[in-house]
MOPAC internal coordinates of N, CA, C and O (Angstrom, degrees):
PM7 1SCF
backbone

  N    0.0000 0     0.00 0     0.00 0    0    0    0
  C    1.4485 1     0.00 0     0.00 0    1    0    0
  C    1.5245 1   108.41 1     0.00 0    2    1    0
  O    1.2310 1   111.09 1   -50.58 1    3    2    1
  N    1.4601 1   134.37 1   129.42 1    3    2    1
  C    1.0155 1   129.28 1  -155.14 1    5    3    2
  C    1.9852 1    87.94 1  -113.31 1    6    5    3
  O    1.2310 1   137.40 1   -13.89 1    7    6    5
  N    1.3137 1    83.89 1   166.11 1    7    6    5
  C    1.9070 1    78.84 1   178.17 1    9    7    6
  C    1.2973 1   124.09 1   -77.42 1   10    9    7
  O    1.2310 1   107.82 1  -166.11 1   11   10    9
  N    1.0810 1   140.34 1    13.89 1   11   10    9
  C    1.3616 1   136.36 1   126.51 1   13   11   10
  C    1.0147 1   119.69 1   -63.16 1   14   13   11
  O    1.2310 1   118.40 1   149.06 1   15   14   13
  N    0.9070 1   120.66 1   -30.94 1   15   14   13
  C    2.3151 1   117.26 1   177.01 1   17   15   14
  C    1.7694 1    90.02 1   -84.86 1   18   17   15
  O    1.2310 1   116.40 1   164.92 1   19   18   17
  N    1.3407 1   124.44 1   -15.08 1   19   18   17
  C    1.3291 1    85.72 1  -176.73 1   21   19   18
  C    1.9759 1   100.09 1  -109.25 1   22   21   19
  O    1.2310 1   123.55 1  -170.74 1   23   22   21
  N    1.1274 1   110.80 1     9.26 1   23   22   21
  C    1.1846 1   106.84 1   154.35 1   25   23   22
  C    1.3117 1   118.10 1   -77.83 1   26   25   23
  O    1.2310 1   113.69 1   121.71 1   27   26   25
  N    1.4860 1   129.55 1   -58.29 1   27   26   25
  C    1.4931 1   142.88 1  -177.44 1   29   27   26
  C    1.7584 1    89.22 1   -42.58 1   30   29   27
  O    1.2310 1   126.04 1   130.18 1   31   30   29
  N    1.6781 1   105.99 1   -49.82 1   31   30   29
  C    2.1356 1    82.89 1  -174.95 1   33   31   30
  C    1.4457 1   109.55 1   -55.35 1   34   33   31
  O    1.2310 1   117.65 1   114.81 1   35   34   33
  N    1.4159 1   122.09 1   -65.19 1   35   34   33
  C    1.4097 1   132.44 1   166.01 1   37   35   34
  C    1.9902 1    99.16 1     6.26 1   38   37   35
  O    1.2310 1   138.08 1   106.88 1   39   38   37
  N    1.4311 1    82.56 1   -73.12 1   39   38   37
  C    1.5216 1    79.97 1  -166.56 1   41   39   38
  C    1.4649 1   125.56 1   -81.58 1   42   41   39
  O    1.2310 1   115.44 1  -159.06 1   43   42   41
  N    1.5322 1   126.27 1    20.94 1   43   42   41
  C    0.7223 1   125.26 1  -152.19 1   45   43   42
  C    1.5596 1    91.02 1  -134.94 1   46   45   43
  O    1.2310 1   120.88 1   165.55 1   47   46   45
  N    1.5529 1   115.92 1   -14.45 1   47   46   45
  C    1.1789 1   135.43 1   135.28 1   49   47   46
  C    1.5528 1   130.37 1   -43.42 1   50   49   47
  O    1.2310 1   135.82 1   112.43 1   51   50   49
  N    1.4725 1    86.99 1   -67.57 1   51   50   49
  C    1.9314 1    82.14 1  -174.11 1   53   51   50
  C    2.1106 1   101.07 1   -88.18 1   54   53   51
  O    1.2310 1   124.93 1  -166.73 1   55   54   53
  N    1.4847 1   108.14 1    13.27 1   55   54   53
  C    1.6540 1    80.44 1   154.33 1   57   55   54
  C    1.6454 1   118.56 1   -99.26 1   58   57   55
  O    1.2310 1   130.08 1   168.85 1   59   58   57
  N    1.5651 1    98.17 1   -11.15 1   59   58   57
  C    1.5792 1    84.91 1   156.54 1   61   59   58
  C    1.2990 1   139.75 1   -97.20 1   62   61   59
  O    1.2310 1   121.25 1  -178.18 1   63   62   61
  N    1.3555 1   115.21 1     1.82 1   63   62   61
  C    1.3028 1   138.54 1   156.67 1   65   63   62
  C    1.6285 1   103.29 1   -51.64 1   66   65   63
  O    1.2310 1   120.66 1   105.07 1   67   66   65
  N    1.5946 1   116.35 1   -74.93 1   67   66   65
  C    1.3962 1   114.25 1   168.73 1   69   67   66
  C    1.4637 1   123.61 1   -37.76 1   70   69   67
  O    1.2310 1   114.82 1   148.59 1   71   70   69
  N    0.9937 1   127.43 1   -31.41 1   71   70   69
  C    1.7768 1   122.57 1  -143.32 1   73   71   70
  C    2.0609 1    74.82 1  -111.82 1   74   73   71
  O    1.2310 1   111.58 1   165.16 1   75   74   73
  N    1.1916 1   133.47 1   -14.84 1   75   74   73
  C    1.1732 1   130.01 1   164.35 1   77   75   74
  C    1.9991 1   120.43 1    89.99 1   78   77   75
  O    1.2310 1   140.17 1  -149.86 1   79   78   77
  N    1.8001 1    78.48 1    30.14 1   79   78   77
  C    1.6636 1   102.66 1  -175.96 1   81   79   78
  C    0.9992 1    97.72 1   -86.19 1   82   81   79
  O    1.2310 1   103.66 1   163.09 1   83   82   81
  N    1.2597 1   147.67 1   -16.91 1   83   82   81
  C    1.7610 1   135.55 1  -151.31 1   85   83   82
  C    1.7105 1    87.61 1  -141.99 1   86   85   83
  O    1.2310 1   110.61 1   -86.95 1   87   86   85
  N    1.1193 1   135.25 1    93.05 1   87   86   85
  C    1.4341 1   136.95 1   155.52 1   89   87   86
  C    1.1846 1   114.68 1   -52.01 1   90   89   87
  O    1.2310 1   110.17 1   153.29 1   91   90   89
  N    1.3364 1   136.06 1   -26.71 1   91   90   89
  C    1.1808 1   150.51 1  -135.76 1   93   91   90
  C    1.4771 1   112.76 1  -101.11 1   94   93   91
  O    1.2310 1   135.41 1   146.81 1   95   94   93
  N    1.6356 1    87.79 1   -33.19 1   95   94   93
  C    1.3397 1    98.86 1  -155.72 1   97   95   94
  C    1.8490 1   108.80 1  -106.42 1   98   97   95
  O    1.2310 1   127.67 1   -86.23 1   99   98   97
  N    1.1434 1   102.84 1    93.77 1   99   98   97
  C    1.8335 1   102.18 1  -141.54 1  101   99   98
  C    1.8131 1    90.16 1  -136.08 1  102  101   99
  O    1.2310 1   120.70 1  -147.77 1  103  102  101
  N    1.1451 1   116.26 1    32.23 1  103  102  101
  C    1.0946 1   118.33 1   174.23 1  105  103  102
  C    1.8702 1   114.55 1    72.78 1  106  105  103
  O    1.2310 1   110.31 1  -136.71 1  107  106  105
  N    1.3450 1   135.81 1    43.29 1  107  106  105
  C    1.1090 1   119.62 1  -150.66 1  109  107  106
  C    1.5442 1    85.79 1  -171.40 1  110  109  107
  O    1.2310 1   124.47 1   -38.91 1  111  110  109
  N    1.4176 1   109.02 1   141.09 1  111  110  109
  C    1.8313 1   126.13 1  -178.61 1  113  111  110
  C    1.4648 1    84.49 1   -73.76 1  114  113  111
  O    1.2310 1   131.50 1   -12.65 1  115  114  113
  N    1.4072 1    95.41 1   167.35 1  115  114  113
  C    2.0749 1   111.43 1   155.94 1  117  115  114
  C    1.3325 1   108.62 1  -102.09 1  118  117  115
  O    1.2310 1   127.66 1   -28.32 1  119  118  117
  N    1.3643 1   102.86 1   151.68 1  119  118  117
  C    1.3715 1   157.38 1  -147.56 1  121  119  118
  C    2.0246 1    84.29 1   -46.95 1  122  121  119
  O    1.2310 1   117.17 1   -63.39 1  123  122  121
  N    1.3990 1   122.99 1   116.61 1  123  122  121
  C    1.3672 1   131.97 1  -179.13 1  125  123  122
  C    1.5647 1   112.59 1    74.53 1  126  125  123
  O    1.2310 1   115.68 1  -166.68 1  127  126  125
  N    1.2215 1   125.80 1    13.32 1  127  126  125
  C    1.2422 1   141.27 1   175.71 1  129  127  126
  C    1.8684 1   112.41 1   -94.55 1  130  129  127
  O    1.2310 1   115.79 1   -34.95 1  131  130  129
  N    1.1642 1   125.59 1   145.05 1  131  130  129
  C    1.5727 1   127.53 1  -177.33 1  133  131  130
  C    1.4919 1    97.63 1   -76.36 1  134  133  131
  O    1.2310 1   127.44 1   -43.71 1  135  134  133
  N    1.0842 1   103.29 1   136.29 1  135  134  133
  C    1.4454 1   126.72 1   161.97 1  137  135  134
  C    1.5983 1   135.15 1   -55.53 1  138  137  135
  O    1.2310 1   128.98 1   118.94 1  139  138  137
  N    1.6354 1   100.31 1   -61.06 1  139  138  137
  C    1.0943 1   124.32 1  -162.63 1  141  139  138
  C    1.8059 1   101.02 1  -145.84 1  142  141  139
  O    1.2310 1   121.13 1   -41.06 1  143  142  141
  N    1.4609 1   115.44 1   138.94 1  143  142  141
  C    1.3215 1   144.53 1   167.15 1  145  143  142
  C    1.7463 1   103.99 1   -80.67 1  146  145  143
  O    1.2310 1   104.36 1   -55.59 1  147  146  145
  N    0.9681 1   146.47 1   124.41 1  147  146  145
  C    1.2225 1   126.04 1   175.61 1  149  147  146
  C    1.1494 1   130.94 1    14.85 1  150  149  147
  O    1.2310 1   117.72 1    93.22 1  151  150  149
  N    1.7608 1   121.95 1   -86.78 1  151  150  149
  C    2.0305 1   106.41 1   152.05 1  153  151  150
  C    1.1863 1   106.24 1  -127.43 1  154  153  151
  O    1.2310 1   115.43 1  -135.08 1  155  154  153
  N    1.2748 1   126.29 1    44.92 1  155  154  153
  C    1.9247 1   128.39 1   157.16 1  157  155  154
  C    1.7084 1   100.43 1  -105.28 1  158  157  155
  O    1.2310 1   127.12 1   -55.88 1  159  158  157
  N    1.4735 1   103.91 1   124.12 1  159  158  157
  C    1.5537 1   115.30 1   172.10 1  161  159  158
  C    1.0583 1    87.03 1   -71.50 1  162  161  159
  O    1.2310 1   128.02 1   -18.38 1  163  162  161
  N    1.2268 1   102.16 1   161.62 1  163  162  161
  C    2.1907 1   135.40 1  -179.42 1  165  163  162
  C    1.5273 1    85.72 1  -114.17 1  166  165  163
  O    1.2310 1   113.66 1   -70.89 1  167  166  165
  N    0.9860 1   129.59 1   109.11 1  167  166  165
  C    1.5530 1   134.88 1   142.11 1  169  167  166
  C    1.1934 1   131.50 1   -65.34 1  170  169  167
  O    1.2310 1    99.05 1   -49.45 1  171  170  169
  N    1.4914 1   155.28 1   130.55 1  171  170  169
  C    1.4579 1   133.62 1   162.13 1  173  171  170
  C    1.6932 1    94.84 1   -78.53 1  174  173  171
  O    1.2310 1   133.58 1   -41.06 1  175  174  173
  N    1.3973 1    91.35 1   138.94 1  175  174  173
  C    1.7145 1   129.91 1    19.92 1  177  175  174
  C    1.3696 1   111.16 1  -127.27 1  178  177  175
  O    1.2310 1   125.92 1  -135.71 1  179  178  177
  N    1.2975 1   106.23 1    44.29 1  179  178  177
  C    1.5881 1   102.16 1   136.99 1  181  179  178
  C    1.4171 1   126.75 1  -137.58 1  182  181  179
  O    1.2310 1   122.83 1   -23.48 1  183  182  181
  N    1.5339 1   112.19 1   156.52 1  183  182  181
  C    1.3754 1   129.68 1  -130.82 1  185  183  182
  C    1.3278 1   113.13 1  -165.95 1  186  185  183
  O    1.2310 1   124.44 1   -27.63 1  187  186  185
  N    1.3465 1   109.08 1   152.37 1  187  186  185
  C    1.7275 1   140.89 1   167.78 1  189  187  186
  C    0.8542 1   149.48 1   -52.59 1  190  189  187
  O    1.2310 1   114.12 1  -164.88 1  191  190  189
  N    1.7940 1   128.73 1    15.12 1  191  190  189
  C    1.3778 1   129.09 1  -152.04 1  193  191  190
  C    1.7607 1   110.51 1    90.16 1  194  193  191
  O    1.2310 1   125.32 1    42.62 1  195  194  193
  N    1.5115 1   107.38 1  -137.38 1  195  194  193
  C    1.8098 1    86.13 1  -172.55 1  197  195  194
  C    1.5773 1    80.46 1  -132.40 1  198  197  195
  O    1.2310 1   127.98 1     9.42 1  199  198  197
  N    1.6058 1   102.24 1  -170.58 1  199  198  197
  C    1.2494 1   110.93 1  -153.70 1  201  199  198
  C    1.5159 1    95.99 1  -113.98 1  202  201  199
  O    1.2310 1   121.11 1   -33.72 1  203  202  201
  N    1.6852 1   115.47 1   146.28 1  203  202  201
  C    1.0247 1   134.31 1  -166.56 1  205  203  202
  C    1.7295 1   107.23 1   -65.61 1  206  205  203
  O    1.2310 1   136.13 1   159.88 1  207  206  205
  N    1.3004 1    86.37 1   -20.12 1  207  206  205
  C    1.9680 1    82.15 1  -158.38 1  209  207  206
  C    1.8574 1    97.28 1  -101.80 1  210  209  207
  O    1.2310 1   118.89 1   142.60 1  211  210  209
  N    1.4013 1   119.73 1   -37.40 1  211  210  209
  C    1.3832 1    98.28 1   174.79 1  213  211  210
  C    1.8514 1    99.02 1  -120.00 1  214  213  211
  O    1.2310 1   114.28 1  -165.30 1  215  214  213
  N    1.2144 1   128.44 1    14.70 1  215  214  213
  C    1.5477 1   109.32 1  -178.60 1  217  215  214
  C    1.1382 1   131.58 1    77.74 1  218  217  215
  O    1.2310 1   121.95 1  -169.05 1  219  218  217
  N    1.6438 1   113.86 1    10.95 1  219  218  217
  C    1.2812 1   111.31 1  -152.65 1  221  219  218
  C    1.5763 1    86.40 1  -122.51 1  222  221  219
  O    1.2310 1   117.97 1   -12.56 1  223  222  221
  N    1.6271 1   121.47 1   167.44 1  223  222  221
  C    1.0946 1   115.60 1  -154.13 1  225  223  222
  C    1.8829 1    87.06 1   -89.93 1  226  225  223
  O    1.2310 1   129.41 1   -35.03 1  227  226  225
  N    1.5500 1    99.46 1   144.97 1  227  226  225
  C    1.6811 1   120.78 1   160.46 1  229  227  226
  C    1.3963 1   110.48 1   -48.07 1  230  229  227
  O    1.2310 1   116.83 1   141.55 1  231  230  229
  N    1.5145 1   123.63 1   -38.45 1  231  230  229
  C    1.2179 1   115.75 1  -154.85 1  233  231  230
  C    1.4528 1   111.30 1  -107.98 1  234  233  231
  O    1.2310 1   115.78 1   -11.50 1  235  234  233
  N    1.3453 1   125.62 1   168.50 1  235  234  233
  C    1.5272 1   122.19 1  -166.22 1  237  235  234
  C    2.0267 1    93.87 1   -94.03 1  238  237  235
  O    1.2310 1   131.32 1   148.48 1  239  238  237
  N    0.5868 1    95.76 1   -31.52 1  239  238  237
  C    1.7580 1   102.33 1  -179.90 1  241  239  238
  C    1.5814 1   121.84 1  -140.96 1  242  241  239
  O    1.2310 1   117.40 1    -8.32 1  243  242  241
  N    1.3461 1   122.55 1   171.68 1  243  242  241
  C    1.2586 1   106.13 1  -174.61 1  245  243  242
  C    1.1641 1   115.37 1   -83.26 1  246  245  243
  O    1.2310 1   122.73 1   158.34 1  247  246  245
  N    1.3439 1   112.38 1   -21.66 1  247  246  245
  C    1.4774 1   115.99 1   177.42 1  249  247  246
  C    1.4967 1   136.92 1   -73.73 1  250  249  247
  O    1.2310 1   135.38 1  -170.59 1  251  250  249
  N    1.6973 1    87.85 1     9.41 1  251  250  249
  C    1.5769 1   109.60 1  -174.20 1  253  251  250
  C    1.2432 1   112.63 1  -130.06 1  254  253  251
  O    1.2310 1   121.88 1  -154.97 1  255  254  253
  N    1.4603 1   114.01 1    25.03 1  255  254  253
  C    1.5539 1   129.08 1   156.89 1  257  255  254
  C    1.2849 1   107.08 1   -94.76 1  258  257  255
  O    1.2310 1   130.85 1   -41.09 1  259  258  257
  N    1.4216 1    96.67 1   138.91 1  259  258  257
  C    1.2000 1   113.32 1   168.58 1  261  259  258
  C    1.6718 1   112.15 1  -125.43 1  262  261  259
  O    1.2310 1   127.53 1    10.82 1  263  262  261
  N    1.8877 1   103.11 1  -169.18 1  263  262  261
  C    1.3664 1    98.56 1  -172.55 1  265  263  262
  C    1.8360 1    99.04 1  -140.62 1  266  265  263
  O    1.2310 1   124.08 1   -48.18 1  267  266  265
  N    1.0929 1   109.78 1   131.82 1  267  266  265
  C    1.5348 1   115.67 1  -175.86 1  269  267  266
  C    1.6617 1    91.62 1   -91.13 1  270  269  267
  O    1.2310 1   117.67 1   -29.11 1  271  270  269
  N    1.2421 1   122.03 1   150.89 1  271  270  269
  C    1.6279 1   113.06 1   159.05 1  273  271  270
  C    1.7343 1    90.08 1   176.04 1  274  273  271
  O    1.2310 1   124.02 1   -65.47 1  275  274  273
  N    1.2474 1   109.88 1   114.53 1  275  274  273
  C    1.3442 1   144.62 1   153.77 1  277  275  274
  C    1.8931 1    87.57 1   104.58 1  278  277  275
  O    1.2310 1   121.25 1  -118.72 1  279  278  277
  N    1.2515 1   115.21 1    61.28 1  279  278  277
  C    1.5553 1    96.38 1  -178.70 1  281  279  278
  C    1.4824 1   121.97 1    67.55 1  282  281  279
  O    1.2310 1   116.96 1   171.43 1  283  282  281
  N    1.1545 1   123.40 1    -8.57 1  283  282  281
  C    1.7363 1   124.43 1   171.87 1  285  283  282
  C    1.4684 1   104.86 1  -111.97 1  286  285  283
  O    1.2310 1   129.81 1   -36.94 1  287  286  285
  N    1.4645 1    98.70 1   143.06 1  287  286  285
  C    1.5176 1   105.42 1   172.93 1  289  287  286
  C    1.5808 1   115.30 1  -113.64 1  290  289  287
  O    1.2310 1   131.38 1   -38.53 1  291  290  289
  N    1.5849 1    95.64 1   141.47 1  291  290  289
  C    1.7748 1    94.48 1  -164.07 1  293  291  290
  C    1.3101 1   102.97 1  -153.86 1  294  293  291
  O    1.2310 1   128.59 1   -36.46 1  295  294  293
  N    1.6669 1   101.06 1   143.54 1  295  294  293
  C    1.2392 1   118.53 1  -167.62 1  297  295  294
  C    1.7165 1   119.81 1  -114.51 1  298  297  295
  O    1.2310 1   128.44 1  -106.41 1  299  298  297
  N    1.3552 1   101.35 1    73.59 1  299  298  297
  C    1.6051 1   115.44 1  -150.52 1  301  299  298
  C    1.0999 1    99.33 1   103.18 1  302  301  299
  O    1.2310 1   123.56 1    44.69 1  303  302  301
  N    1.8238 1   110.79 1  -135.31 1  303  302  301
  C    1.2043 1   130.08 1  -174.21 1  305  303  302
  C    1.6033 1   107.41 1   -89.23 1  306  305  303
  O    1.2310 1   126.13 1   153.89 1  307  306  305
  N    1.0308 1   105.81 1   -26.11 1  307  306  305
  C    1.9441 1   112.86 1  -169.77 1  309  307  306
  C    1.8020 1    95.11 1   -75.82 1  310  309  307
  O    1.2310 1   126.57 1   -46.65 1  311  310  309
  N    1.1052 1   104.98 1   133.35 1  311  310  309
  C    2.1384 1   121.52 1   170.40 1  313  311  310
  C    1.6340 1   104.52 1   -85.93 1  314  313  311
  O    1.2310 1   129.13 1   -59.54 1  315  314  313
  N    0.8599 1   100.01 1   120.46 1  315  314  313
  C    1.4079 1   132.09 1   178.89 1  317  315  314
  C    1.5851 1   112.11 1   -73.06 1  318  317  315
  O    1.2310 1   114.84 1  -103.60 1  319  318  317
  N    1.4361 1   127.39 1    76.40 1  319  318  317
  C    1.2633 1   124.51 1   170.91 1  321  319  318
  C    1.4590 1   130.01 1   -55.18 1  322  321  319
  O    1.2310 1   115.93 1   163.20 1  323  322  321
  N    1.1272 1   125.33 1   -16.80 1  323  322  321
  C    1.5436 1   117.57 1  -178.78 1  325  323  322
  C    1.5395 1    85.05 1   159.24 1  326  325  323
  O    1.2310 1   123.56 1   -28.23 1  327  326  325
  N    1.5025 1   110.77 1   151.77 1  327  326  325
  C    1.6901 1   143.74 1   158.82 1  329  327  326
  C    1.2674 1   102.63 1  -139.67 1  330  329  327
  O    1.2310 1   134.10 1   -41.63 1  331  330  329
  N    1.5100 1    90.35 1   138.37 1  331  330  329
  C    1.6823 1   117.69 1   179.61 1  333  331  330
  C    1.8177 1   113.45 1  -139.98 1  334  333  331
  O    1.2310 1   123.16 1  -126.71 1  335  334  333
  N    1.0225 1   111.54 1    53.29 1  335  334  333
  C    1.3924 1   118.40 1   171.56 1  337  335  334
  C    1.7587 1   115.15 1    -4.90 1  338  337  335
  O    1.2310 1   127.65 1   131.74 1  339  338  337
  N    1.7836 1   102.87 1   -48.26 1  339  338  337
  C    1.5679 1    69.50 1  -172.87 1  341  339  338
  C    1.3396 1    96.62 1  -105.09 1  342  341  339
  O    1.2310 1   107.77 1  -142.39 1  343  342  341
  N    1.2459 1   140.43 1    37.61 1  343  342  341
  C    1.6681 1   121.40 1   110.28 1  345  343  342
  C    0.8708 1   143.93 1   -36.44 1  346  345  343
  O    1.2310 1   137.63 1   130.03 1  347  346  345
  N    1.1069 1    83.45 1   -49.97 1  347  346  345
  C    2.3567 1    96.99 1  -148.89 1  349  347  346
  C    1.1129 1   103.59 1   120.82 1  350  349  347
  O    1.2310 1   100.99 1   173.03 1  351  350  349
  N    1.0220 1   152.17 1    -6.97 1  351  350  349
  C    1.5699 1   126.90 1  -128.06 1  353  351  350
  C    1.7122 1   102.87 1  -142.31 1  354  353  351
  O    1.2310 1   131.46 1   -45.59 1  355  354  353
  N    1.3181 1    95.48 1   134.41 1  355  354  353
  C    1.7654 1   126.26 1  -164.54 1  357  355  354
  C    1.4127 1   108.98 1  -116.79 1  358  357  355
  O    1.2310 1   104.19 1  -156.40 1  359  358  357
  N    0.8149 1   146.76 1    23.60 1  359  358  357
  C    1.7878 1   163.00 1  -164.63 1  361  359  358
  C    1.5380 1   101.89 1   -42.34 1  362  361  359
  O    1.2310 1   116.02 1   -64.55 1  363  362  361
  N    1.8189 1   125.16 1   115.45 1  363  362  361
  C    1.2371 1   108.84 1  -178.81 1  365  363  362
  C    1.4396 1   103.45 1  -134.05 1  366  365  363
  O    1.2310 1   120.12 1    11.25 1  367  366  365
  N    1.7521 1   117.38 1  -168.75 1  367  366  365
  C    2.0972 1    92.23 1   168.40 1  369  367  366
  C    1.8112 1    61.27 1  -138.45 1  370  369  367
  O    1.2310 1   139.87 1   -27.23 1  371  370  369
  N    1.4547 1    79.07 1   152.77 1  371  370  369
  C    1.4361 1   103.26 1   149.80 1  373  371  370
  C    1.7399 1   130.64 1  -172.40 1  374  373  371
  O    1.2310 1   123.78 1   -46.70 1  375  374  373
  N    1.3872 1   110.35 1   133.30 1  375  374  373
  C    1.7939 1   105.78 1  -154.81 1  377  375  374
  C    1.9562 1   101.40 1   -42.68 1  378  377  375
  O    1.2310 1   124.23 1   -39.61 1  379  378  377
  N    0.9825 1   109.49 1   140.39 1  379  378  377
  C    1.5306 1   112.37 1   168.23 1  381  379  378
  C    1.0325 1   146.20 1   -92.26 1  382  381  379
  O    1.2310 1   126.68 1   142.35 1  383  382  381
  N    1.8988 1   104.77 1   -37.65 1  383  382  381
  C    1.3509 1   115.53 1   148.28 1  385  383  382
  C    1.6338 1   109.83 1  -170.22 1  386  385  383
  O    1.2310 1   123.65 1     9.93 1  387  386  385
  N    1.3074 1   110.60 1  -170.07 1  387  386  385
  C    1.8975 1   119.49 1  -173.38 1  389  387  386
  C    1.6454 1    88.05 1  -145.11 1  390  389  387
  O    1.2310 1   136.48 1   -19.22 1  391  390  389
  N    1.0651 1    85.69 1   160.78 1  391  390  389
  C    1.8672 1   112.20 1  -172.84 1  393  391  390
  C    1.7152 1    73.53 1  -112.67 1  394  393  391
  O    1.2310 1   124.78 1   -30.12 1  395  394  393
  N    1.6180 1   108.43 1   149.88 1  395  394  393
  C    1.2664 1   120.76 1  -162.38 1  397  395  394
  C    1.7613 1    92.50 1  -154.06 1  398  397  395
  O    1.2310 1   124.24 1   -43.88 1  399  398  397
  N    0.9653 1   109.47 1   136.12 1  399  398  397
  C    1.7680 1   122.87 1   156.40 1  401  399  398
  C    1.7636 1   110.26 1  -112.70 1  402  401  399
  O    1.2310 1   130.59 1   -55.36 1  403  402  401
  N    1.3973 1    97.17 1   124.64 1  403  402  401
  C    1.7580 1   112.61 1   171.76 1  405  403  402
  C    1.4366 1   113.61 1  -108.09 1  406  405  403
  O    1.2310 1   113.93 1   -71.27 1  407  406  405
  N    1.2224 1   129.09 1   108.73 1  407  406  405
  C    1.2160 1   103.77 1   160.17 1  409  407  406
  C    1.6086 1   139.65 1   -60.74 1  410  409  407
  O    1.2310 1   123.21 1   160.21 1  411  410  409
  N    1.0724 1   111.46 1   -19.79 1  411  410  409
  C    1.5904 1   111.24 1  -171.73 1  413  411  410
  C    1.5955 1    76.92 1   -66.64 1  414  413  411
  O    1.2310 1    89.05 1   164.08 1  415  414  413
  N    1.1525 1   168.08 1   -15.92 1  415  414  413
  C    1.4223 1   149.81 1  -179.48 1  417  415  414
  C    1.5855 1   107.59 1  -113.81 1  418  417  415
  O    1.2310 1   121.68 1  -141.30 1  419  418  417
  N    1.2784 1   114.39 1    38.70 1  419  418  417
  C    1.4011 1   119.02 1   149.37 1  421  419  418
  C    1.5056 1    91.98 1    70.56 1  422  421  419
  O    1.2310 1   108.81 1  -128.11 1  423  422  421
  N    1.6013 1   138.55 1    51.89 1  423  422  421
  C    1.1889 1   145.46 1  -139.76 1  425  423  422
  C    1.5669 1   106.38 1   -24.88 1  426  425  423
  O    1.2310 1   123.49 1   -84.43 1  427  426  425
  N    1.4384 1   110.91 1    95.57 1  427  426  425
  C    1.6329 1   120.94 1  -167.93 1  429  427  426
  C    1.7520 1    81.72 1  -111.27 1  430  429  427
  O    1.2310 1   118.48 1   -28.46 1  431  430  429
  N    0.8067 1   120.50 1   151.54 1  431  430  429
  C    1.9131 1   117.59 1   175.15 1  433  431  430
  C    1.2549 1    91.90 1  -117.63 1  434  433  431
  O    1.2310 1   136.95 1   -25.31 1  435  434  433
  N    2.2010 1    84.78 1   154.69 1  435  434  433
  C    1.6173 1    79.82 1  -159.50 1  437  435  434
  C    1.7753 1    63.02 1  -150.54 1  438  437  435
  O    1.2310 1   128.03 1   -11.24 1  439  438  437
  N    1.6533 1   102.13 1   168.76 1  439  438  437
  C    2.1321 1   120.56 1   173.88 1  441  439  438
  C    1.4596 1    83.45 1   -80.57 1  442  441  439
  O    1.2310 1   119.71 1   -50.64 1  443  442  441
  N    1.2961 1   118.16 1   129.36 1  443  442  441
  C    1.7674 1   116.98 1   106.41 1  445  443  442
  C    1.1131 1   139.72 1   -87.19 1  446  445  443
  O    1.2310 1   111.46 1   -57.59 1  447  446  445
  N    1.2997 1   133.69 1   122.41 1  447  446  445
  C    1.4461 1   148.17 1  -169.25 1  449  447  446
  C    1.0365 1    88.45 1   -99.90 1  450  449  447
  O    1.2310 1   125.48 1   -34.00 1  451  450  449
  N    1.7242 1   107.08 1   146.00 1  451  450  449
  C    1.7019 1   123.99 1   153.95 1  453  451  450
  C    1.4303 1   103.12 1   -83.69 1  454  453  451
  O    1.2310 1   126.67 1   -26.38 1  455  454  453
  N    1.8967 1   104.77 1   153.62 1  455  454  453
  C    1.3255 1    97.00 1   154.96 1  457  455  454
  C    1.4175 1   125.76 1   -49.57 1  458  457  455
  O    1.2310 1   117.58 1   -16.41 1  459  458  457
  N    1.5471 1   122.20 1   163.59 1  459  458  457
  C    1.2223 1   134.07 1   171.28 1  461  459  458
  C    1.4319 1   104.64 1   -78.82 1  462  461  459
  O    1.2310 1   124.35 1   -33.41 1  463  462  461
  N    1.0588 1   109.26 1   146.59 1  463  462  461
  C    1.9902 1   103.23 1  -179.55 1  465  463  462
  C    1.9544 1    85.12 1   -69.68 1  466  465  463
  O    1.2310 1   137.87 1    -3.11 1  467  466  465
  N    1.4586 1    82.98 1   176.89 1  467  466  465
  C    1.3956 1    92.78 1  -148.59 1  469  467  466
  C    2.1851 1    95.37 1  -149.82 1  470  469  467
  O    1.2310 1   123.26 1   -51.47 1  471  470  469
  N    0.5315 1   111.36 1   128.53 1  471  470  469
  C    1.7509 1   130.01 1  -159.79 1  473  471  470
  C    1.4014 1    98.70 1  -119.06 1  474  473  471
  O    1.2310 1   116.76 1   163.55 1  475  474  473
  N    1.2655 1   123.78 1   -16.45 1  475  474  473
  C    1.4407 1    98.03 1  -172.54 1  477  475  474
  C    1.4815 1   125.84 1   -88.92 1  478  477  475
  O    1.2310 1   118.20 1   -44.78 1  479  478  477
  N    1.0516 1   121.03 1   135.22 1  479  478  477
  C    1.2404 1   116.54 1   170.11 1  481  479  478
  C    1.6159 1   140.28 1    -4.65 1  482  481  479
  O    1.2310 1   114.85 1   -33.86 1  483  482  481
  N    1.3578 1   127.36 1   146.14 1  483  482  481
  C    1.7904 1   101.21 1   160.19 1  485  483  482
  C    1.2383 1   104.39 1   -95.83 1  486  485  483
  O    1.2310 1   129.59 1   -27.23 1  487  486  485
  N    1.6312 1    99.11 1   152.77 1  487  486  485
  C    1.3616 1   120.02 1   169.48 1  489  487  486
  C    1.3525 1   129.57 1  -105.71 1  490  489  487
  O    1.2310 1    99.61 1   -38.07 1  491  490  489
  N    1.2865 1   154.40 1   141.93 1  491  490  489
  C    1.8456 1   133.50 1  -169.15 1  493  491  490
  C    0.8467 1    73.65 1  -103.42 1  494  493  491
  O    1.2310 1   128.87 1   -15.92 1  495  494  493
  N    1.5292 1   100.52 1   164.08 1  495  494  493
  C    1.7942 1   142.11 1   176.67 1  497  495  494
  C    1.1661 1   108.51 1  -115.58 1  498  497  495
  O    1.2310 1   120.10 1   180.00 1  499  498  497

């Protein structure tokens, strides 16, 4: 799932949050689960590892764990600025690119981009 599909879930979340299909989903971790990253709320269903009180994972999928560590919350390598379910909205930073000189190309400068974090699943071959 690339991060546009995991925004489109986001929102596909908080329209059933609105329409009053997802009770659950009310802006708030489960029960022994972290709340808050420094100042980004953790919403279910996404989440922190598992929960203190029954062990069970915070997050609704794996791809919707994340990891708080020094006050930032991050999902992989990309920092996680804020989620707001009944937005939509998945807010992240991540470097985009550097202007680069190679010589083996007669130092012609050229972008390198990082991959985009990347959500999707593995697949076998």
């Amino acid at each position: 799932m690339t991060t546009q599909q995991l925004i489109t879930l986001v929102l596909m979340i908080a329209i059933l949050a609105r329409a009053g299909g997802a009770a659950a989903l009310d802006d708030k971790a489960l029960p022994g689960c972290i709340d808050t990253c420094g100042n980004v709320s953790i919403p279910y269903p996404f989440g922190v590892g598992k929960s203190s009180k029954t062990g069970e994972n915070c997050f609704l999928e794996e791809r919707l764990n994340l990891t708080c560590d020094n006050n930032s919350l991050y999902q992989g390598n990309t920092q996680v600025l804020n989620i707001d379910l009944l937005k939509g909205q998945y807010e992240i930073s991540f470097f985009v690119s550097k202007l680069c000189n190679d010589t083996t190309r007669a130092n012609q400068p050229y972008l390198q981009t990082p991959a985009l974090p990347s959500l999707a699943k593995k697949t076998s071959s």
